[in-house]
N, C-alpha and C positions, 0 to 999 in steps of 0.2 A: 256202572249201570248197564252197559252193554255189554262187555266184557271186553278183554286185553284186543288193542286194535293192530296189535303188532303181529297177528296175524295173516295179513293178508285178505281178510274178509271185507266184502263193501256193505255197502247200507240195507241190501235185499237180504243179505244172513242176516245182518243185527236184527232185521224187522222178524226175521223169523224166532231168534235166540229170544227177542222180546216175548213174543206171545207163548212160547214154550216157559215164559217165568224168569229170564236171563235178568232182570230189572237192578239188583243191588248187586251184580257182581265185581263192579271195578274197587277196589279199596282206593286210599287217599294215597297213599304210595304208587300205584300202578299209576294213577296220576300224575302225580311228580316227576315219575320217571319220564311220563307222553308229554310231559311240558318239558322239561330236558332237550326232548329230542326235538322239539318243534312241533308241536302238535299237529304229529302225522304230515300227509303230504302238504298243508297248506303252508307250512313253512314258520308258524306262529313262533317268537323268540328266539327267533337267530338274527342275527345282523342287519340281513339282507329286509326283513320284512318287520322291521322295529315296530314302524306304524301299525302292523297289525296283531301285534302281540299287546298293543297299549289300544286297540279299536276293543282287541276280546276281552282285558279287561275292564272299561267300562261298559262292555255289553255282560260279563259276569256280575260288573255291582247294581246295574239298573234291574238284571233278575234277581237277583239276592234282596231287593228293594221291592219286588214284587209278592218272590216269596212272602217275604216279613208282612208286606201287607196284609195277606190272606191268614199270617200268625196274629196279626193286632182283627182283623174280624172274628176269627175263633175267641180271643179273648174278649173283644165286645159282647158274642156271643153268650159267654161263660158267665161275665157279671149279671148283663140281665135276667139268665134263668137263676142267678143266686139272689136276687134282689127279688123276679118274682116270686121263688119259693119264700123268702122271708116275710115278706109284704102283700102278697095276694090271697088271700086264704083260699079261695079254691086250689091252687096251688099246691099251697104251704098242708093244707090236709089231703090233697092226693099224697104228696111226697110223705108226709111222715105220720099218716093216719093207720099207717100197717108195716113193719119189721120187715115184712115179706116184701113190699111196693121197695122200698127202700134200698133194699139188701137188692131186690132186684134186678135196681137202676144198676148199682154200682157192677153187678153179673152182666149185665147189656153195655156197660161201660170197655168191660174189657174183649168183651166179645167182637164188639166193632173196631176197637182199635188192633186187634188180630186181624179179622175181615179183610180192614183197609191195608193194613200194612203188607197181607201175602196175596191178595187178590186185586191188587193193583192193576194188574197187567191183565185182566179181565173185563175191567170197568172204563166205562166211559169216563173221560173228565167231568162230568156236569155229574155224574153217580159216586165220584169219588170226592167230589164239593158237597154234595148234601149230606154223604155220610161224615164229613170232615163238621160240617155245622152242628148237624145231631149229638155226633159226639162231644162237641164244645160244649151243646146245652144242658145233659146229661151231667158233664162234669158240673156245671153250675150248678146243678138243684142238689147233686152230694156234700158241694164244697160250701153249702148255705153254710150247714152244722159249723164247720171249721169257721165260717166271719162270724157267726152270731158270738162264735166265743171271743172276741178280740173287743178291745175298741179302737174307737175312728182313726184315732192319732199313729196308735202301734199298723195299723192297717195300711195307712196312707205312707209310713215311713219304711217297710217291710217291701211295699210296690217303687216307689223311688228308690231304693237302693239294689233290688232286684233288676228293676231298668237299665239301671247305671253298669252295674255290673254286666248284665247282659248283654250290653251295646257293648261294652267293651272286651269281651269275652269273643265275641261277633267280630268284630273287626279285625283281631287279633288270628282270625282264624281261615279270616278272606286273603289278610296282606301277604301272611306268615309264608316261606319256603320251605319250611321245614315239613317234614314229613310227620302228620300227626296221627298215623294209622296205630300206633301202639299205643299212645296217650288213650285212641278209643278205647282199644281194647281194654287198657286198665281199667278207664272207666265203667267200661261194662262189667267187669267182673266185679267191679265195688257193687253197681250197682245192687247186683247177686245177692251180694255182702251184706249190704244193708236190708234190702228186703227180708233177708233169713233172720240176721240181729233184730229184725224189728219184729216176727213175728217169735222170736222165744222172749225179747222182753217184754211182750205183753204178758207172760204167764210171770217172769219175774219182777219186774214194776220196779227198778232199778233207773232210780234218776240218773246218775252218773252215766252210765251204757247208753240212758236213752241223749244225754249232751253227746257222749262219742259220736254216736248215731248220726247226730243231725251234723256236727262239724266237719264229719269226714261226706255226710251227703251234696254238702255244698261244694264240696272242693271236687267230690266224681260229675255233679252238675254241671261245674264252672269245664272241666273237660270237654265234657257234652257239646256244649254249646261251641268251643274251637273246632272240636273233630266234625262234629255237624255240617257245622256251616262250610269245610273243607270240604266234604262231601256233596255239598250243595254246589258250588263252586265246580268240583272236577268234575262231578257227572253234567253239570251244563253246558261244560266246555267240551267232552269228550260227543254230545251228543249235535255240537254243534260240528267240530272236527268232521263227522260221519254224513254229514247233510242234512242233517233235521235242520224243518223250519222251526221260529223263534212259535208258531201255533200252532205244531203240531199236538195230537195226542198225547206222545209220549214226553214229549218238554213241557207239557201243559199237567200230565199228571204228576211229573218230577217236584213242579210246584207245590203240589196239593200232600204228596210226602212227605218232602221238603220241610213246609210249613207245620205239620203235623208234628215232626220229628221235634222244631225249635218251640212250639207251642208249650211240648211237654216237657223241654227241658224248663223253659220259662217258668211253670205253674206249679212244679215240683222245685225250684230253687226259691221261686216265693214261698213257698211253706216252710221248708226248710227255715230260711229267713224269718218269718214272722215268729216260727217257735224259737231261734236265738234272739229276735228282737221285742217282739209283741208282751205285749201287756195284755193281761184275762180283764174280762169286765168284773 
């Protein structure tokens, strides 16, 4: 997040490295390694300051709790504008009264979540909250289309085992020592993967490719969601390390990235999920 502390640099470069855009450069490794040594001067995981290597941990799982919070309002978010595109007809005919409204959402879709993700370090936290909500709701009025086609049962068992899973994916990835920076990287490159597969078999319509598809999506997800939340984790400890308060700006936006980041592993392993499990109306 701030970049390698084993520099020598205090808290007045990082503040600067910040607003020059420094924001995701520690990987989960460099990480590993600043827990190793005791995270920097304060001494965190050595012998000598046990207590405070077990203080930083649960000040890392009450934010990781925090985080997730502000991931379950996006999602509340998400349902409601999918219920009122289904159910509210004003609504339900702005959203799907024109090809162009539509198609457009989903173009504003990706546009913000660009926005948020490289202009982070621009934006106030209360600026990077609304645009974190908008784009939750956005996602709901696209994702009507995808529930209208399921029913309730396949719907309801697609989101419990999605939870289940994700909670445990999550855990797994707060506890873990292991170094999960390649796991990421794998998964990004599937992610790649999949997007490319998915847009040539839409010209060939190839059921078999499109199961590959979804089986191999769920398992670069389930990555996701370990490397993630590792990420989550070392940049709040690295930025605790450096002297940030628990409210400052930049702990406060980590959040809202953060959150962003698990939201969409979340809602893209539900899909995933409901097309291996769901049943069509």
């Amino acid at each position: 997040m701030f970049g390698n502390s084993g520099d020598g640099r205090g808290k007045r470069d990082y503040d600067r490295e910040f607003e020059r855009g420094g924001f995701d450069r520690r990987t989960s490794g460099e990480q590993n390694r600043y827990d190793n040594q005791g995270y920097g001067n304060r001494g965190y995981g050595t012998g000598q300051h046990a207590g405070d290597a077990r203080d930083m941990e649960a000040r890392s799982a009450l934010y990781l709790a925090k985080v997730m919070g502000w991931m379950c309002v996006g999602l509340l978010t998400t349902v409601v504008a999918a219920m009122a595109a289904l159910y509210v007809p004003a609504v339900a005919i702005f959203v799907f009264s024109s090809p162009v409204v539509y198609f457009g959402i989903i173009i504003a879709q990706f546009a913000m979540v660009i926005a948020l993700s490289a202009g982070i370090q621009r934006m106030s936290p209360g600026t990077a909250t609304v645009m974190f909500m908008v784009y939750a709701g956005l996602m709901g009025l696209t994702m009507s289309v995808i529930v209208e086609l399921y029913a309730l049962d396949s719907l309801i068992l697609a989101f419990s085992v999605t939870t289940f899973v994700f909670l445990t994916m999550s855990i797994y990835g707060f506890v873990t020592k292991k170094d999960l920076t390649t796991l990421g990287r794998l998964a990004f490159f599937g992610l790649i993967g999949i997007i490319v597969a998915s847009v040539v078999n839409i010209f060939l319509g190839n059921p078999m490719m499109d199961l590959a598809i979804t089986v191999i999506g769920v398992l670069v997800f389930l990555g996701l969601i370990a490397y993630d939340t590792q990420w989550i984790k070392g940049n709040y400890q690295q930025a605790m390390a450096e002297g940030y308060d628990e409210y400052s700006d930049e702990v406060r936006k980590l959040a809202i990235i953060g959150a962003l980041k698990l939201y969409l592993d979340f809602i893209n392993l539900f899909l995933m999920l409901l097309r291996l499990l769901g049943r069509r109306r």
